[in-house]
C-alpha positions in Angstrom: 45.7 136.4 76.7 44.9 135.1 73.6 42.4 131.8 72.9 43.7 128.4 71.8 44.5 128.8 67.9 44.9 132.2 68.0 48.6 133.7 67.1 49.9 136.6 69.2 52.9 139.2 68.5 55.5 140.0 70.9 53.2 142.8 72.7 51.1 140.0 73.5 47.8 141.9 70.9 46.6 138.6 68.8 47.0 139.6 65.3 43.1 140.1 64.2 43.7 143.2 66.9 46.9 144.4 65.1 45.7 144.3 61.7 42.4 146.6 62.8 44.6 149.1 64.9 46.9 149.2 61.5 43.3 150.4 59.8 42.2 152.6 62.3 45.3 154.3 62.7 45.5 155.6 59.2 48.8 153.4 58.1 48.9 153.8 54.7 50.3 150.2 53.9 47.4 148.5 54.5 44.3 148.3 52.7 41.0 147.7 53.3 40.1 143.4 51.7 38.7 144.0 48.8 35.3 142.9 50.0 35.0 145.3 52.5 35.9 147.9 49.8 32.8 146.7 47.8 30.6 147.0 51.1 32.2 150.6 52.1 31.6 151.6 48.5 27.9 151.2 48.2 27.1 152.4 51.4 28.7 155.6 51.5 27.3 155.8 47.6 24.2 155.3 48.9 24.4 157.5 52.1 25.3 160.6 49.6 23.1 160.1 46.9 19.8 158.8 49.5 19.3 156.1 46.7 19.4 152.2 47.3 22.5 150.0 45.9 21.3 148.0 43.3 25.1 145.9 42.9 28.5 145.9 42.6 29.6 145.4 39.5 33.1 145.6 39.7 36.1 146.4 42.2 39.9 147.0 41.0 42.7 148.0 43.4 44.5 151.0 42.1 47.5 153.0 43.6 45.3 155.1 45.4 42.9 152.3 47.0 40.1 150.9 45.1 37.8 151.8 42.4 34.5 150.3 42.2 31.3 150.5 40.1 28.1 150.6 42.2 24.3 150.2 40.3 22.3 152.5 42.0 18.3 152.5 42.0 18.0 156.2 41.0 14.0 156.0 40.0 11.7 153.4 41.7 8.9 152.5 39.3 6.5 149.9 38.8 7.1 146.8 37.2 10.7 146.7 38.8 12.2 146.6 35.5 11.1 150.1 34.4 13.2 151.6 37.3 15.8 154.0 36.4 19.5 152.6 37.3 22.6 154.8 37.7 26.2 153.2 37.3 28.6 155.0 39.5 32.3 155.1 39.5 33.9 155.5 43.0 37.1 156.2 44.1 38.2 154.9 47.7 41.6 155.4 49.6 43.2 152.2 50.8 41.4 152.5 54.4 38.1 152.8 52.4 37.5 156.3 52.4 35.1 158.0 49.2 37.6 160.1 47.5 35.5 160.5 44.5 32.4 159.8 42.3 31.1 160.4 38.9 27.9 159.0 37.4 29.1 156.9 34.1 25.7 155.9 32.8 21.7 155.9 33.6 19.3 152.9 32.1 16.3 151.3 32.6 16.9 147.8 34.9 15.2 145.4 32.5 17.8 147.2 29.9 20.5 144.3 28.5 23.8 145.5 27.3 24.0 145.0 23.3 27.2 143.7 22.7 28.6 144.0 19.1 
């Protein structure tokens, strides 16, 4: 039975439990909130490439899911800013799968972006 304040469909599942059996059972009209793509994207990222996620830097939904751009710390060095960086480009399905991932560009942390 559900809690006080809690909304329940007609099989009596309140809808927080509807919306995660949706996920889990592969339906392809739902997708994962776009901050749990940002989450799933780093990790797995990271998982692969056994480097630690710098940031986010941008999520966009796209037919397919979500694409994301994940900072990566590729080369650890002292001072902090002298580390190597990686910007990735990942591809996730709606349910927050990695599809895909390319490396875009590699820079030094304490690098700023010239803009012209």
């Amino acid at each position: 039975m559900a809690t006080t304040g809690e909304k329940t469909n007609e099989d009596g599942r309140n809808r927080k439990e509807e919306k995660r059996s949706d996920r889990s059972s592969g339906s392809q009209k739902s997708r994962v909130p776009i901050a749990e793509a940002m989450r799933l994207a780093a990790g797995q990222l990271a998982e692969l490439l056994q480097c630690e996620p710098g940031s986010v830097s941008s999520v966009k939904a796209t037919s397919e899911g979500w694409t994301a751009d994940v900072e990566v710390v590729e080369v650890e060095r002292i001072p902090e800013t002298t580390s190597v960086m990686g910007s990735y480009r990942v591809q996730l399905d709606g349910q927050g799968n990695l599809l895909g991932y390319e490396r875009t560009r590699r820079y030094a942390r304490g690098q700023i972006d010239q803009r012209k």
